[in-house]
C-alpha positions in Angstrom: 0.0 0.0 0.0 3.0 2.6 1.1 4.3 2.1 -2.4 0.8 2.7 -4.4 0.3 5.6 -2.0 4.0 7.2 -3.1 2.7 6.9 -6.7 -0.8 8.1 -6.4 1.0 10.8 -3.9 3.5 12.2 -6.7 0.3 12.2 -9.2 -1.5 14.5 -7.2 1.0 16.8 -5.7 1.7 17.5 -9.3 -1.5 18.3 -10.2 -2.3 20.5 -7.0 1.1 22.3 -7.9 0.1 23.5 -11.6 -3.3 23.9 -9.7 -1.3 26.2 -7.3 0.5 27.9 -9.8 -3.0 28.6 -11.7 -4.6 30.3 -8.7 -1.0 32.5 -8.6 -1.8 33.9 -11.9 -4.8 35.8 -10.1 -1.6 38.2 -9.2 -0.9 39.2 -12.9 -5.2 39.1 -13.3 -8.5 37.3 -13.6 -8.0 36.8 -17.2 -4.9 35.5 -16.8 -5.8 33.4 -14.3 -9.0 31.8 -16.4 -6.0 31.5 -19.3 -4.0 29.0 -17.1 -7.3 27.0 -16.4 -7.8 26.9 -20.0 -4.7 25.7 -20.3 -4.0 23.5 -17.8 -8.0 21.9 -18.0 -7.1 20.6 -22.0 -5.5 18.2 -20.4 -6.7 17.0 -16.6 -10.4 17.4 -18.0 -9.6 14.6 -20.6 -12.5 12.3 -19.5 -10.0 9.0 -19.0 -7.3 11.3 -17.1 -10.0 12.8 -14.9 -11.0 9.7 -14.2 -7.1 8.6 -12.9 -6.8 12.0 -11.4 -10.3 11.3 -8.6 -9.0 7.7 -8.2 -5.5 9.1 -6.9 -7.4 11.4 -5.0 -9.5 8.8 -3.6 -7.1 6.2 -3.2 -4.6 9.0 -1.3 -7.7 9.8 1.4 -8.5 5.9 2.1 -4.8 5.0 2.0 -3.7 8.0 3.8 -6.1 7.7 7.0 -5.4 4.2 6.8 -1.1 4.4 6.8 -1.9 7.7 9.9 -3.7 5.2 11.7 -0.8 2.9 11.6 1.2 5.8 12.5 -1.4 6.5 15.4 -0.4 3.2 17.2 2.9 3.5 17.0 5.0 4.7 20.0 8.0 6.9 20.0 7.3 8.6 16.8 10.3 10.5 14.9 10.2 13.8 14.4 9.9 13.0 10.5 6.9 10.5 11.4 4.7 13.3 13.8 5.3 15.7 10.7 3.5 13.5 8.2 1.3 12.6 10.9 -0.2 16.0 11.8 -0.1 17.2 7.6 -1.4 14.0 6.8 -4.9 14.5 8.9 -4.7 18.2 7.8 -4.6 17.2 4.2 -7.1 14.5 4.2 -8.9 16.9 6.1 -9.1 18.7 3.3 -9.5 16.9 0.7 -12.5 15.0 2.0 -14.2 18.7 1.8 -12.5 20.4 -1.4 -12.7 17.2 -3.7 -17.1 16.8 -3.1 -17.2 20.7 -3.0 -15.7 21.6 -6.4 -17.1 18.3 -8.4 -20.3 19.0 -7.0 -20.9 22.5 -7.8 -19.3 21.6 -11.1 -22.0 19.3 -11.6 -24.8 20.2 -9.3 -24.9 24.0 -10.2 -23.4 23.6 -13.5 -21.5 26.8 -13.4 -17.5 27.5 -14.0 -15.6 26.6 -10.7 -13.1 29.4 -12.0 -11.5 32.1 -9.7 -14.8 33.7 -8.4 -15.7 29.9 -7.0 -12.6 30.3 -4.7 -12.6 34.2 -4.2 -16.3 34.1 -3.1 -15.4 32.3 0.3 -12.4 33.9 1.2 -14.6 37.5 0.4 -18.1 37.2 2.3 -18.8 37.1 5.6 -19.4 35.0 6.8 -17.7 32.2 5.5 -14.2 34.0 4.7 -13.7 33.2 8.5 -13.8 29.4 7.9 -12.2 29.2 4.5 -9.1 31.4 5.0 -7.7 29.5 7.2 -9.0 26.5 5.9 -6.9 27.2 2.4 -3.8 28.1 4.8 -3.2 25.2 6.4 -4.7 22.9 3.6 -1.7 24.3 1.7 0.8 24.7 3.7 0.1 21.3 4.9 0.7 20.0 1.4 3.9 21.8 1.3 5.3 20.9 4.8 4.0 17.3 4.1 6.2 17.3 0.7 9.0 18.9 2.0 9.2 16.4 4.7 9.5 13.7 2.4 11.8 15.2 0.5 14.2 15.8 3.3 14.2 12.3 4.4 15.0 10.7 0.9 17.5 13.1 0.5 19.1 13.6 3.7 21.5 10.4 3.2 22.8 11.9 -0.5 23.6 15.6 1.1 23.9 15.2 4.4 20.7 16.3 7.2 22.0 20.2 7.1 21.6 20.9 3.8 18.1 18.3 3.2 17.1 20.9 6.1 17.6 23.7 4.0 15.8 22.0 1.1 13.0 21.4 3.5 12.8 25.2 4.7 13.4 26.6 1.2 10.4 23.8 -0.2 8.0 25.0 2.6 8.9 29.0 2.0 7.6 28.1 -1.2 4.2 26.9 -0.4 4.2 29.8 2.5 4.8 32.6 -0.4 2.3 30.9 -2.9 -0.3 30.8 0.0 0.0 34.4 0.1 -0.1 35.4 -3.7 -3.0 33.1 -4.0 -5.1 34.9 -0.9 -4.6 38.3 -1.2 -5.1 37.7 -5.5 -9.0 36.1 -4.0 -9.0 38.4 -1.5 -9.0 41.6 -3.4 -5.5 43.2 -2.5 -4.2 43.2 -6.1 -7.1 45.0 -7.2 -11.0 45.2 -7.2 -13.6 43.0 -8.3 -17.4 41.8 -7.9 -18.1 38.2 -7.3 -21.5 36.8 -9.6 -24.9 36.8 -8.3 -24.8 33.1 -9.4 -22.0 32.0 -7.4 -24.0 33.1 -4.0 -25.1 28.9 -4.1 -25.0 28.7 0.3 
């Protein structure tokens, strides 16, 4: 299971990255941003590759609460094994919530889950009090939880100092696109009105 879990893990961090980097666009505009989707859904809307994508997905919340309540039992945990840990129930966490929430609304509401599906809960009270912070430490989380990795499969090649630099540097990273993300949604870069028909709860 660990090694199916590594494989469905490195398909999905890649797609959340590019689906990082998309919401990071918001910086330069909204119709840059909606570009990037463009772009980027060509390919991950492919029917058969959005298919693989949900079952990653799916297969990284089952296997993932099942390997953290493994972890759960164990005593004596490393500091590497209580940083998975904690990331691990924050991401699934998330997940189990952002997965239902954009396929639904895709589906249910049949509207664009473009930038003003994000911006709209990070905007209006009051739900921006749930979903700012939710977004920080769902990505943050991701990042931490990569990072992490990273550091322990490279620690041996490069010694712990400098996988601990590759750890900080990989988690600045996630910290600095958690902020252009936000305050792009959150109206710092410039103004904008959310749709009458994404007011859906």
């Amino acid at each position: 299971m660990k090694n199916i879990h590594r494989i469905t893990g490195i398909t999905t961090s890649i797609f959340i990255l590019s689906h990082l980097i998309n919401h990071s666009m918001a910086w330069f505009g909204i119709e840059q941003h909606q570009k990037c989707l463009d772009t980027l859904r060509q390919v991950y809307r492919i029917p058969f590759i959005e298919v693989i994508l949900i079952g990653c997905f799916l297969f990284q919340i089952v296997s993932g609460i099942k390997l953290l309540l493994d972890l759960r039992k164990k005593k004596n945990k490393n500091t590497y094994e209580k940083i998975q840990y904690y990331t691990g129930l924050a991401i699934a966490y998330f997940l189990i919530q952002h997965i239902p929430a954009t396929i639904g609304q895709r589906f249910i509401y049949e509207f664009d889950t473009n930038f003003y599906f994000a911006a709209r809960v990070v905007n209006q009270k009051p739900w921006l009090y749930y979903f700012v912070p939710y977004y920080i430490i769902g990505v943050m989380a991701m990042g931490i939880h990569i990072a992490n990795i990273h550091k322990n499969k490279i620690s041996s090649r490069i010694g712990i100092k400098n996988a601990t630099i590759h750890f900080y540097l990989i988690t600045a990273f996630f910290a600095l696109l958690t902020f252009i993300i936000l305050f792009s949604l959150m109206g710092g870069r410039y103004d904008f009105s959310i749709p009458i028909n994404y007011n859906v709860y």
